[in-house]
N, C-alpha and C positions, 0 to 999 in steps of 0.2 A: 252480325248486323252492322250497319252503316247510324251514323248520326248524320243531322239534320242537315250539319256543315259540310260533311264529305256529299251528300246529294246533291248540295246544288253547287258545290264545285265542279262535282259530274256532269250536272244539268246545263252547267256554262260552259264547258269543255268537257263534252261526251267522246272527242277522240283518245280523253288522258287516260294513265295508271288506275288514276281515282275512279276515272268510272267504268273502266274492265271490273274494281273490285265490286264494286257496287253490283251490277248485274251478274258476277260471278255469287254475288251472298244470296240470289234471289234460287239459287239452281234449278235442272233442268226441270223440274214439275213446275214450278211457281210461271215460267215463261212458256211451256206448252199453254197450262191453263188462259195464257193473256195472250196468245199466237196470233187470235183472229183481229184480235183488238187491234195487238200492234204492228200488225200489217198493213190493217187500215192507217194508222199512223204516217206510218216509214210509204206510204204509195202518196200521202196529201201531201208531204216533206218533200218528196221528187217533183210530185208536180208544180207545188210553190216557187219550187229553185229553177224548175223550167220556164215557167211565166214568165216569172217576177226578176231572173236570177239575182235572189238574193230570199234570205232565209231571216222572218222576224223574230228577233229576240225579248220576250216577254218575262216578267219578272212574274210566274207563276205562284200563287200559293200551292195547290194542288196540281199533282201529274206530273210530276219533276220527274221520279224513276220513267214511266211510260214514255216521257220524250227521249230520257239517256236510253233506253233497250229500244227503241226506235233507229236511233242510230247505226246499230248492226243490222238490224233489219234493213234498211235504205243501201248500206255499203252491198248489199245482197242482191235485192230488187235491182238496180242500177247497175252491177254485173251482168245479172241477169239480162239484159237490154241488148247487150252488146253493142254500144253507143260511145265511142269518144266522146264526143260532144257532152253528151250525157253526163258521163263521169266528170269531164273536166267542171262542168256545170255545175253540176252538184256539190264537187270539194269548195269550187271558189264561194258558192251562199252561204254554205257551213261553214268556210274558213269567216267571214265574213259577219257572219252571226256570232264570233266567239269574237274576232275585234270588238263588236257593238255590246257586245256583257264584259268585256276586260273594260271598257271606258266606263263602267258606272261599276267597278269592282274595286278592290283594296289593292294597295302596291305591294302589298306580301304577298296577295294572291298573282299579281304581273310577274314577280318576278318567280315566283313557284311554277307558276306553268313555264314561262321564258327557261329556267333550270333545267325544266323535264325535257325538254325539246330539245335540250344540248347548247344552249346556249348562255353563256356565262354572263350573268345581270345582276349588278349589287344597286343599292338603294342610299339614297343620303337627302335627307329633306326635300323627299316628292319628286326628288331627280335622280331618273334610273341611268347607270354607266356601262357601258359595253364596247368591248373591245373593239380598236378600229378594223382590223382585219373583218372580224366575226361581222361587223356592220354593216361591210361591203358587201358582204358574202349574201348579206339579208336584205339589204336596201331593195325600194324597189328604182324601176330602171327609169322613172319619171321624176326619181327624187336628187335635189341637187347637192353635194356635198358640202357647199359654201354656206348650205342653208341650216349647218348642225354645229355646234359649239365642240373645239376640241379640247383635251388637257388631258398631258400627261400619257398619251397613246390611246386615248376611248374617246369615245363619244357620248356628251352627256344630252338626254332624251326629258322633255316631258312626257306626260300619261298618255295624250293622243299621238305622239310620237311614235309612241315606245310601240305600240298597240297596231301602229300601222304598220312597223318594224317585222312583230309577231305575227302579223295579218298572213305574210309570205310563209313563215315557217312554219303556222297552223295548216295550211294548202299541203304543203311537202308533205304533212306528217300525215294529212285524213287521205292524202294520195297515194300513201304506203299499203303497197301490195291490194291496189286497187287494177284493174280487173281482180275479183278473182272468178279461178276457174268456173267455167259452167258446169263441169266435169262434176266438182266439188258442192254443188248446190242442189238442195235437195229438189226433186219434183216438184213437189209444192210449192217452194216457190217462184223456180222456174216457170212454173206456169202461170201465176199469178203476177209474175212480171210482166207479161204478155198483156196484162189489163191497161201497162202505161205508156203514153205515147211519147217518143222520144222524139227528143228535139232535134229536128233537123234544118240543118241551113239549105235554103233554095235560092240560087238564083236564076230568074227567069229571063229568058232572054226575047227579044224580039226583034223580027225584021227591017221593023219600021227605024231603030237605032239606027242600023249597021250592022258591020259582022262584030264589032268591039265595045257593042251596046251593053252584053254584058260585065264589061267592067266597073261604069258605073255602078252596075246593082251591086257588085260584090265590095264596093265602098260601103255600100249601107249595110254588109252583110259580115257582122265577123266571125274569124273564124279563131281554132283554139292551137294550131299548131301551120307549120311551113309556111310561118310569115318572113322570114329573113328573104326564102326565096318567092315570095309574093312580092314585095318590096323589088326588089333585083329586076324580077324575071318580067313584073306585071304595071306597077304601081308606077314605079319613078319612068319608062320608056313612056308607057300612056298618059301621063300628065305632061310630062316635058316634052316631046316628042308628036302627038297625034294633040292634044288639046294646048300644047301651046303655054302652058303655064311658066308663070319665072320658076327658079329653082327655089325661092322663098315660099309660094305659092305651096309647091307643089309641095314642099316638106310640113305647111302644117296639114295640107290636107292628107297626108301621109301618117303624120303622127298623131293628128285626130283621130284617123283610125283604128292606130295600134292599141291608141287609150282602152276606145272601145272594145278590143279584141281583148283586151286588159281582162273583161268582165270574163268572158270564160278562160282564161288561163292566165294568173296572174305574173307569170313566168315567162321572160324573152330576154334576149342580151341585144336588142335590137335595143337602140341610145338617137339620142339626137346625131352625134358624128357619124353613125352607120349611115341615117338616112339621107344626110346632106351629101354625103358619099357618095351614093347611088344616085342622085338626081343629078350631083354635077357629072357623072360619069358619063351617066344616059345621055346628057345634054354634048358633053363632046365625044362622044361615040356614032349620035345617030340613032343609040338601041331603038327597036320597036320589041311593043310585048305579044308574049306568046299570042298564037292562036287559041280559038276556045278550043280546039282537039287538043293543044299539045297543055292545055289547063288543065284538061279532064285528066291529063296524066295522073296533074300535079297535083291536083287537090282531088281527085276524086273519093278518098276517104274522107275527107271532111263538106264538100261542097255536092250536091245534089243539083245539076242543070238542067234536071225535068220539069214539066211543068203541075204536078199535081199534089205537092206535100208541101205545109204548113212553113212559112218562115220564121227563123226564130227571131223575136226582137230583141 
């Protein structure tokens, strides 16, 4: 059996060690008998991180274990889908929801999970140190280096720091070996996947714009992956180029967006210097951006140009 303390360490990081043991101590009877339950669970957790994307963290008395065996259940469900979108959606809320329980947790606890995850984190009066390499490695790509205290080759972090740090490598680690196969899933819940609706990005287009009317929409619409060549191909040509923007201009309304794209996949190597890159290029090149045929190429796994299914906010 588990104590009260391994539970809700599980309960606050359902992707750790801690709480594989934890629902491994319940074994295969104890989680047949709760199936229905926490199906239902693991299908309201998909659809919260759809909505809302993002995932509330509650300081539970009761139902700690049912949210931690929820977890597998959703990594399941969410397979099931067969949804990019989807999955990257759903790590970023869950990565997200265990930032938001690391900030109101203990610093043995930050640096216990920070350890488990492979990264090397020692502790000294409420100020966690981490190696500068490993930092880089971790940072995210909105965060400025100037803006962290160095000594002695680390980087020394407070709690909210440290936590925003982990936020990226909690993502990586609830992303490991996500799809899984459909191959590998039982019927049951294969089919019961089919009850949830995935989130799709639509942009809609109209005549009344122009034929490049849909770019504007896919500013308001982000997406979780082939942004470097959105950026390149689409973004910096039709700001600079067709709407006339300065290169200032157009790089916040460029990196405004990425922020957002931030929400479903916290992960890009897309920087301030790439994007000022691409706008001055476009501006002394001339580029114009793709057509929406040769869009459809590019984004066609993640963007949907029809007009009859849900956009995601």
């Amino acid at each position: 059996m588990y104590t009260e303390e391994q539970l809700l360490f599980a309960y606050r990081y359902p992707f750790s060690k801690e709480a594989k043991l934890v629902v491994e101590s319940q074994g295969a009877a104890g989680v047949d008998q709760s199936m229905d339950r926490i199906l239902g669970m693991a299908k309201s957790r998909l659809e919260e991180a759809f909505a809302k994307g993002r995932l509330e963290y509650k300081d539970l008395k009761y139902g700690k274990l049912d949210y931690v065996m929820a977890y597998g259940y959703a990594r399941i469900l969410v397979s099931g889908l067969n949804s990019s979108i989807g999955i990257t959606k759903y790590a970023a809320a869950e990565a997200g929801r265990s930032k938001d329980a690391m900030e109101n947790g203990s610093d043995d606890e930050v640096v216990r999970i920070a350890n488990e995850l492979g990264l090397d984190v020692t502790i000294d009066k409420h100020e966690f140190k981490i190696g500068f390499r490993i930092f880089l490695e971790n940072m995210g790509h909105d965060s400025q280096l100037s803006n962290f205290r160095l000594h002695s080759g680390s980087v020394i972090l407070d709690r909210h720091e440290m936590a925003g740090l982990l936020k990226n490598a909690m993502y990586k680690e609830i992303m490991r070996g996500l799809p899984i196969k459909q191959s590998m899933i039982p019927q049951r819940m294969l089919a019961f996947s089919k009850s949830i609706r995935p989130p799709v990005v639509t942009v809609k287009t109209s005549a009344k714009g122009g034929s490049l009317a849909w770019i504007d929409k896919l500013l308001q619409t982000p997406i979780p992956d082939v942004r470097h060549r959105v950026v390149n191909l689409v973004l910096a040509p039709y700001l600079i180029n067709i709407k006339g923007m300065s290169e200032d201009d157009a790089f916040k309304t460029i990196s405004g967006y990425i922020e957002r794209c931030k929400e479903l996949d916290p992960n890009t190597k897309i920087n301030d210097s790439y994007i000022r890159y691409q706008c001055a290029y476009s501006k002394k090149k001339g580029l114009k951006p793709l057509s929406m045929a040769r869009a459809r190429e590019l984004l066609g796994s993640f963007v949907d140009f029809g007009q009859t299914k849900e956009v995601v906010k």
